[in-house]
N, CA, C and O atoms as a Tripos MOL2 file, in Angstrom:
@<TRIPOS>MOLECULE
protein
  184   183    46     0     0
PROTEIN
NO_CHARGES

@<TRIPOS>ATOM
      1 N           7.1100    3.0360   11.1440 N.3       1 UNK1
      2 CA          6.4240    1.8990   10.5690 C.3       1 UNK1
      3 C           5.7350    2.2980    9.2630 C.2       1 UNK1
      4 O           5.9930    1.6200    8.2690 O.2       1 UNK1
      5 N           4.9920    3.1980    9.1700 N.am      2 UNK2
      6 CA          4.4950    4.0780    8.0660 C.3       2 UNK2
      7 C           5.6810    4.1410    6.6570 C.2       2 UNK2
      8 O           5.5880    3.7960    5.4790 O.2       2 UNK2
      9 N           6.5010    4.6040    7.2710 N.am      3 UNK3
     10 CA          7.5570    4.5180    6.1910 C.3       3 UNK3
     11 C           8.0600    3.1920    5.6010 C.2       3 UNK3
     12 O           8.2470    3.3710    4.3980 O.2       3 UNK3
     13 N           8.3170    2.0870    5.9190 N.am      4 UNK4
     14 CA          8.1700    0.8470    5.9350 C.3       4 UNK4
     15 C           6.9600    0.5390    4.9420 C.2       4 UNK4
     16 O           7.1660    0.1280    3.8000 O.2       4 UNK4
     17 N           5.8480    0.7380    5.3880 N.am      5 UNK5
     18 CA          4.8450    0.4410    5.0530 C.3       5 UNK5
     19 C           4.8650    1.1720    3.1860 C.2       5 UNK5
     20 O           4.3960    0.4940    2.2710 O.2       5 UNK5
     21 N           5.3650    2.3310    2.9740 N.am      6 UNK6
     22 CA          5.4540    2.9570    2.0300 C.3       6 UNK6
     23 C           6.5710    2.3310    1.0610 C.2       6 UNK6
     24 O           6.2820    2.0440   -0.1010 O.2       6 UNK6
     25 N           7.8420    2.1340    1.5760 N.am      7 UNK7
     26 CA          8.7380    1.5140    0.9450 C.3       7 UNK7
     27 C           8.4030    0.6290    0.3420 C.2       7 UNK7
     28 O           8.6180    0.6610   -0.8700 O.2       7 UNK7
     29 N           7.4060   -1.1090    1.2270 N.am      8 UNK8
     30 CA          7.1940   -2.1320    0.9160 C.3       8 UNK8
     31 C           6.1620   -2.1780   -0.1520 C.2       8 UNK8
     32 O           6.1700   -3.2180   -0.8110 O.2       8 UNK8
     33 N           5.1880   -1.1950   -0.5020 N.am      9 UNK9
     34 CA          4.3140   -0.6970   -1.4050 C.3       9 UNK9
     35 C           4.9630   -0.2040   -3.1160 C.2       9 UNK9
     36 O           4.4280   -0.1550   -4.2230 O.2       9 UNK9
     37 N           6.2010    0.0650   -2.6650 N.am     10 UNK10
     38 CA          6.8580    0.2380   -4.1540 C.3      10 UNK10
     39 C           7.2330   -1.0680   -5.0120 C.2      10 UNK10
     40 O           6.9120   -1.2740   -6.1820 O.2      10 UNK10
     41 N           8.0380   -1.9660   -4.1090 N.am     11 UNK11
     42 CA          8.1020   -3.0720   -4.3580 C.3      11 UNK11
     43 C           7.3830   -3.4090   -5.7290 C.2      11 UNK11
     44 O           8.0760   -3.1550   -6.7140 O.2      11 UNK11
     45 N           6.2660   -3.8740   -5.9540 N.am     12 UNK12
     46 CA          5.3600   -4.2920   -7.0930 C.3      12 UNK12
     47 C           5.4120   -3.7600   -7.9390 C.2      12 UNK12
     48 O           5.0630   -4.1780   -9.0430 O.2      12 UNK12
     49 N           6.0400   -2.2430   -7.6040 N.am     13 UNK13
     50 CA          6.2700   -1.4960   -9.6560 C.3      13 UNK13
     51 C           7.1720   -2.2090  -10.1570 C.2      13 UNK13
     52 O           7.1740   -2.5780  -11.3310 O.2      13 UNK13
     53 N           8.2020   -2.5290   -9.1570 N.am     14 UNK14
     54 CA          9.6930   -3.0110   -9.9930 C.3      14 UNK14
     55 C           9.0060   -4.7980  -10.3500 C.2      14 UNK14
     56 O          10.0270   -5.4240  -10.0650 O.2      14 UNK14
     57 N           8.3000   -5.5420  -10.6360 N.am     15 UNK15
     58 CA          7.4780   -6.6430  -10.9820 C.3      15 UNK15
     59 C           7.1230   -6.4050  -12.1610 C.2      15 UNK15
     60 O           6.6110   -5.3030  -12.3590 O.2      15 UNK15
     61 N           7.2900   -7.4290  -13.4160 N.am     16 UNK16
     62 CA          6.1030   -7.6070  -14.1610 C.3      16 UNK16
     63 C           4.5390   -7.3720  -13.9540 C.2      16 UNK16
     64 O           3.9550   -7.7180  -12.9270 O.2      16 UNK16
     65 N           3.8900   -6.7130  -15.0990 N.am     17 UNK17
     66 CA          2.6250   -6.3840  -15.1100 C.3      17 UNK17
     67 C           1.6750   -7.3960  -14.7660 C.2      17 UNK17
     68 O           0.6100   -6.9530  -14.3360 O.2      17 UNK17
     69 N           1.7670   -8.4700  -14.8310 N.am     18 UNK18
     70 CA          1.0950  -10.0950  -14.4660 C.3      18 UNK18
     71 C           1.2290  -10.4030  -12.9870 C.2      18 UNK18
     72 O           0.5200  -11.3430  -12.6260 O.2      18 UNK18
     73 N           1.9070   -9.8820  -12.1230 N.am     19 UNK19
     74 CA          2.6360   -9.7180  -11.1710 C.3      19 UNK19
     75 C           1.4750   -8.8540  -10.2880 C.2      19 UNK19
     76 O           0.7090   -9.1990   -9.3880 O.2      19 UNK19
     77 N           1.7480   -7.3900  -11.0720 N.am     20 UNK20
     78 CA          1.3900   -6.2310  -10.3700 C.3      20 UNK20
     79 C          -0.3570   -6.4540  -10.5610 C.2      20 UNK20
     80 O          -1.0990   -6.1390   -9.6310 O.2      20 UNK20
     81 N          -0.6870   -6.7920  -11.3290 N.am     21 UNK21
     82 CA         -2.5800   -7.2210  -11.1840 C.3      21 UNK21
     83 C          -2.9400   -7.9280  -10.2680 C.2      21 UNK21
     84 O          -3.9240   -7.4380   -9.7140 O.2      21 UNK21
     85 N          -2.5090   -9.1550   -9.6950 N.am     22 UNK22
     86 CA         -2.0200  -10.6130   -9.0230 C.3      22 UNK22
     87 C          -2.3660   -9.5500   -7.6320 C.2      22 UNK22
     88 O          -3.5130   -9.6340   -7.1930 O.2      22 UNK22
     89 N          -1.4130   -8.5720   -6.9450 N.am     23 UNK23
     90 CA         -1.4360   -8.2050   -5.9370 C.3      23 UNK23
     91 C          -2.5320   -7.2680   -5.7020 C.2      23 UNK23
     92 O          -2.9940   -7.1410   -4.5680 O.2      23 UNK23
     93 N          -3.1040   -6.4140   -6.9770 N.am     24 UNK24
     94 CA         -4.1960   -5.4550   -7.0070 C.3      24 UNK24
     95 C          -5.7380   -5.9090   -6.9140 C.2      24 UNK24
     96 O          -6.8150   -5.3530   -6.7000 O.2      24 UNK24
     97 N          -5.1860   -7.4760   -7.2410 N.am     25 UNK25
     98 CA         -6.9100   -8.3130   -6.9730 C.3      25 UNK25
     99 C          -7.0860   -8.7430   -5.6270 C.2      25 UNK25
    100 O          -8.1170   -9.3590   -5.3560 O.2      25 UNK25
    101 N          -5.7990   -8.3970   -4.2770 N.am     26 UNK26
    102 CA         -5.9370   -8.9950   -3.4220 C.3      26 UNK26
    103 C          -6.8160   -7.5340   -2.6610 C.2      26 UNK26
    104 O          -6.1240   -6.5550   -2.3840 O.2      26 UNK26
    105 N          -7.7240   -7.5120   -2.4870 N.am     27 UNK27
    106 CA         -8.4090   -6.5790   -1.9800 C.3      27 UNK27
    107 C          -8.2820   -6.2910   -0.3910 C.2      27 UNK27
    108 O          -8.1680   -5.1700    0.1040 O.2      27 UNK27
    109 N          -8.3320   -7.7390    0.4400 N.am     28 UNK28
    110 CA         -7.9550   -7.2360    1.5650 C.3      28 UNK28
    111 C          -6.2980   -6.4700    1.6870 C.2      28 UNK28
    112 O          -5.8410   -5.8370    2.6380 O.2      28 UNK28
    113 N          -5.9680   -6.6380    1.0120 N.am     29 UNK29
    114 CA         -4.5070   -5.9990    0.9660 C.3      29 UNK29
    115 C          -4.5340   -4.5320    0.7730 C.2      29 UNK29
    116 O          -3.9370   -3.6210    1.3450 O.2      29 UNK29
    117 N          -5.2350   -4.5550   -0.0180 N.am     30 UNK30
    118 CA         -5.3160   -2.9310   -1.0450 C.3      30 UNK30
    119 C          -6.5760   -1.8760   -0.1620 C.2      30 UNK30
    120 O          -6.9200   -0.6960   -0.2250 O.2      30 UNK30
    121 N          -6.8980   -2.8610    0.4930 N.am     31 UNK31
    122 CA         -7.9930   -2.0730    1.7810 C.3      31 UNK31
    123 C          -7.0960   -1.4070    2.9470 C.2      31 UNK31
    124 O          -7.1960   -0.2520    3.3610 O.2      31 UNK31
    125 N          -6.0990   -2.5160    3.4250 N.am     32 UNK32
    126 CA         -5.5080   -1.9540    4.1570 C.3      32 UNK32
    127 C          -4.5920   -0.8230    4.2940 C.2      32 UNK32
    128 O          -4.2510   -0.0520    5.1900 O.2      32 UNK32
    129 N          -4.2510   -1.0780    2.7140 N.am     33 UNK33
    130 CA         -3.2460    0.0350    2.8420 C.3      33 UNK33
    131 C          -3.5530    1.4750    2.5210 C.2      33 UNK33
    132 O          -2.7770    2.4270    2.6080 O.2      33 UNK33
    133 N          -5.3430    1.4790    1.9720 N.am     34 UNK34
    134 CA         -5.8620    2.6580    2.1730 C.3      34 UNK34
    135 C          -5.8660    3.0250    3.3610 C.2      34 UNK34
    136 O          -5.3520    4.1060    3.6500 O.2      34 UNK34
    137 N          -6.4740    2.1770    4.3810 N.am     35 UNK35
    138 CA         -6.7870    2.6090    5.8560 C.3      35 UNK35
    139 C          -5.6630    3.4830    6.1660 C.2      35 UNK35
    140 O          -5.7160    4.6970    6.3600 O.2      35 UNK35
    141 N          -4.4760    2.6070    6.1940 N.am     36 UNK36
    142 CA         -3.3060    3.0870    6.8860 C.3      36 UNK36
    143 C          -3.0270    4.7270    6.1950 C.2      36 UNK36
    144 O          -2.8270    5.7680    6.8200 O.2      36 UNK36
    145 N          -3.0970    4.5210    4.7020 N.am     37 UNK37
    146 CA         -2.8810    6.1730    4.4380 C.3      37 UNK37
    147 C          -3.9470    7.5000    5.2440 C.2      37 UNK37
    148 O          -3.8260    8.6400    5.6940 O.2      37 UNK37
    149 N          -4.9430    6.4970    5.0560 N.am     38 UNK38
    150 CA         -6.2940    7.4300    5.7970 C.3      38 UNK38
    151 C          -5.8770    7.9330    7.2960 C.2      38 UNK38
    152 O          -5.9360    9.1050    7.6680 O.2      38 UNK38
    153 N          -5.4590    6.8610    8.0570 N.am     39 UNK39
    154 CA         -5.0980    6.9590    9.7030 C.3      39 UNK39
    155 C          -3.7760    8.0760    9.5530 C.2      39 UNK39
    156 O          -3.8660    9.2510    9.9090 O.2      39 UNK39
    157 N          -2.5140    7.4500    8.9400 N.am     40 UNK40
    158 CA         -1.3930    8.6900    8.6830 C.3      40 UNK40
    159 C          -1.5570   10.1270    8.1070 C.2      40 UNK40
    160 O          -0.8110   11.0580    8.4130 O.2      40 UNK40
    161 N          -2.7420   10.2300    7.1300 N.am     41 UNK41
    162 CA         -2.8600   11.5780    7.0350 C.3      41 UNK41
    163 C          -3.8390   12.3970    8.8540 C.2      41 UNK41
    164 O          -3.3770   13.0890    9.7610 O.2      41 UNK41
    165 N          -4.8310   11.9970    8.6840 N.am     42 UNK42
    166 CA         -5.4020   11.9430   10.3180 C.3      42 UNK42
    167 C          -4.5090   12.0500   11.1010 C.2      42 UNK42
    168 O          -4.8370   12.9320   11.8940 O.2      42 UNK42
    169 N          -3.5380   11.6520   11.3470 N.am     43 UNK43
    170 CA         -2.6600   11.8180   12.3910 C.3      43 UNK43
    171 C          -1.6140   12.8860   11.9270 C.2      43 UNK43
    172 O          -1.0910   13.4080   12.9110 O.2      43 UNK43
    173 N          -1.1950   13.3230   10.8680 N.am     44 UNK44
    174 CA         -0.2150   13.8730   10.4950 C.3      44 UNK44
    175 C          -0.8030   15.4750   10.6510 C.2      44 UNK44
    176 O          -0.0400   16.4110   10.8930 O.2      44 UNK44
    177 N          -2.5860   15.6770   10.4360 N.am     45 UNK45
    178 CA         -2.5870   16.8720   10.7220 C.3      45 UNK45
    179 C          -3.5250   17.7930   11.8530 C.2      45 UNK45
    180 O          -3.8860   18.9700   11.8680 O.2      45 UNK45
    181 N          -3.7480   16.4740   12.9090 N.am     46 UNK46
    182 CA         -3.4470   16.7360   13.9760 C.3      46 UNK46
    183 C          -2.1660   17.3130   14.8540 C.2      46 UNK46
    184 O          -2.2670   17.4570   16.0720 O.2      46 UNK46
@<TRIPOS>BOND
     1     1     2 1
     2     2     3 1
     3     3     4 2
     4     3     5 am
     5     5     6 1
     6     6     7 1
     7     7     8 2
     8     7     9 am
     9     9    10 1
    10    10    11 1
    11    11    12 2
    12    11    13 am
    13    13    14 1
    14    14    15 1
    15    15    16 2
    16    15    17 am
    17    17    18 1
    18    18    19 1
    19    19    20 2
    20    19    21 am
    21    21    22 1
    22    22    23 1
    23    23    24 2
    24    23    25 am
    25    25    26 1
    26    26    27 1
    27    27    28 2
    28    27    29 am
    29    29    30 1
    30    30    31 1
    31    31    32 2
    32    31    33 am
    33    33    34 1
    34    34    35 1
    35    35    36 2
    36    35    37 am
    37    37    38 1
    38    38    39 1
    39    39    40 2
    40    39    41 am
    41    41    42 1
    42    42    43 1
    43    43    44 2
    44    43    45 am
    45    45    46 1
    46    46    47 1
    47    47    48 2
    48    47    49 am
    49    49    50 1
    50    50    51 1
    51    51    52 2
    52    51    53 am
    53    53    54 1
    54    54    55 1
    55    55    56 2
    56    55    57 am
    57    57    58 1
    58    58    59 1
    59    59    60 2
    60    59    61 am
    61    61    62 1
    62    62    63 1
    63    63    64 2
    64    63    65 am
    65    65    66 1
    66    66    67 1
    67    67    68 2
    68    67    69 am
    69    69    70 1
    70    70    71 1
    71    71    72 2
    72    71    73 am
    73    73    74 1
    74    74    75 1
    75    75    76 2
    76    75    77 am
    77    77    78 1
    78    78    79 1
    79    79    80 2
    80    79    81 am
    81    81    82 1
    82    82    83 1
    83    83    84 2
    84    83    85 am
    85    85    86 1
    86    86    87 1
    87    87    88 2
    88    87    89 am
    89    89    90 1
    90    90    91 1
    91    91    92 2
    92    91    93 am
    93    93    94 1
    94    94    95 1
    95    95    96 2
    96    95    97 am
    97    97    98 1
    98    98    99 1
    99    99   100 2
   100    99   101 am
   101   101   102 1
   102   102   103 1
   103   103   104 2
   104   103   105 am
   105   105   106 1
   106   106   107 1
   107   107   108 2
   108   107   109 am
   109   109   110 1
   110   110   111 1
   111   111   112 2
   112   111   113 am
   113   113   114 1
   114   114   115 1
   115   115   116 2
   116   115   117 am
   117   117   118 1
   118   118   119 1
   119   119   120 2
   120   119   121 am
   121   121   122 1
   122   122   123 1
   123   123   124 2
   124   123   125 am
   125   125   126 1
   126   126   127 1
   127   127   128 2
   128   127   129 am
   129   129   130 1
   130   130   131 1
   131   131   132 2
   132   131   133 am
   133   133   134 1
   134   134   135 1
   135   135   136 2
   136   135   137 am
   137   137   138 1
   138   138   139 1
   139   139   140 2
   140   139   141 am
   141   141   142 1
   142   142   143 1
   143   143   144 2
   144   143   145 am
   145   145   146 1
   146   146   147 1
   147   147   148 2
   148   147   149 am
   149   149   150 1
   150   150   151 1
   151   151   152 2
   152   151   153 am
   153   153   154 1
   154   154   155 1
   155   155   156 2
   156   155   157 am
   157   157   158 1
   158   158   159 1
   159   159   160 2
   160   159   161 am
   161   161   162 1
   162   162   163 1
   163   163   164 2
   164   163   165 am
   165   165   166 1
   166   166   167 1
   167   167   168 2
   168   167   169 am
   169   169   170 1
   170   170   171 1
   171   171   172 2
   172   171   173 am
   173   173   174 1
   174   174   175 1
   175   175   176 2
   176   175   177 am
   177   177   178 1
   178   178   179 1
   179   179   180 2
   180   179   181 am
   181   181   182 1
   182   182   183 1
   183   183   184 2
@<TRIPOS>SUBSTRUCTURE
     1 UNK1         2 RESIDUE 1 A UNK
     2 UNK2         6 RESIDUE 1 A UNK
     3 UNK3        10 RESIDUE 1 A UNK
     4 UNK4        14 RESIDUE 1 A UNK
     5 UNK5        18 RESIDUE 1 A UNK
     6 UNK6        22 RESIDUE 1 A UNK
     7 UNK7        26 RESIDUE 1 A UNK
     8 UNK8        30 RESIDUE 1 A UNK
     9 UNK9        34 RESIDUE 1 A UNK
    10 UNK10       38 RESIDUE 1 A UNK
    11 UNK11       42 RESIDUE 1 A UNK
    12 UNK12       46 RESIDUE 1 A UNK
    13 UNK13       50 RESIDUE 1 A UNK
    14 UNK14       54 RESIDUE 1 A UNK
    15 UNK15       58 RESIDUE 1 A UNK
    16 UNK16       62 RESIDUE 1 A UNK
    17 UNK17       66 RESIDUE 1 A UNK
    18 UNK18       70 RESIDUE 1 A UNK
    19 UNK19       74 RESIDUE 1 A UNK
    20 UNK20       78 RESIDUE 1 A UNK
    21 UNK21       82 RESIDUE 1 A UNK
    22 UNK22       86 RESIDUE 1 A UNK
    23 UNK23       90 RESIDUE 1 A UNK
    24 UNK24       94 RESIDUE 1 A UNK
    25 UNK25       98 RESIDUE 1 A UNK
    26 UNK26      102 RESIDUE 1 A UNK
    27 UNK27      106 RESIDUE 1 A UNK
    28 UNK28      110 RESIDUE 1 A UNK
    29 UNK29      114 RESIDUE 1 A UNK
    30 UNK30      118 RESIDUE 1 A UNK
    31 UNK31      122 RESIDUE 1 A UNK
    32 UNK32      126 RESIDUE 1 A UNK
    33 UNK33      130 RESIDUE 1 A UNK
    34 UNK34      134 RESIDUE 1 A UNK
    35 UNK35      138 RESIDUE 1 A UNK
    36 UNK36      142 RESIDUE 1 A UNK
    37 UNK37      146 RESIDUE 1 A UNK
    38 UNK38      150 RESIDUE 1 A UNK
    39 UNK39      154 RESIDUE 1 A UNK
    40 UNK40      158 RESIDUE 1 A UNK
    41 UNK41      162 RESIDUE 1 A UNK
    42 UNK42      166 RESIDUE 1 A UNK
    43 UNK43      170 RESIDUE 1 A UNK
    44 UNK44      174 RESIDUE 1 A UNK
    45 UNK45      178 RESIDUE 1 A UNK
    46 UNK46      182 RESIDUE 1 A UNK
């Protein structure tokens, strides 16, 4: 799922710059996908 999660995150480079701001103002978005890196590293070095 992680990987998924990484793939679907590239997405927005291949977008116009008007585009890529649009998704960077959505904060609950951009929260989450810190968490998730935070939880996958945590888990990865366990």
């Amino acid at each position: 799922m992680y990987h998924r999660l990484l793939a679907d995150r590239e997405r927005p480079r291949s977008l116009p710059e008007r585009y890529r701001d649009r998704i960077r103002q959505q904060s609950d978005l951009m929260e989450l996908l810190r968490r998730a890196h935070q939880v996958h590293a945590a888990r990865s070095v366990a």
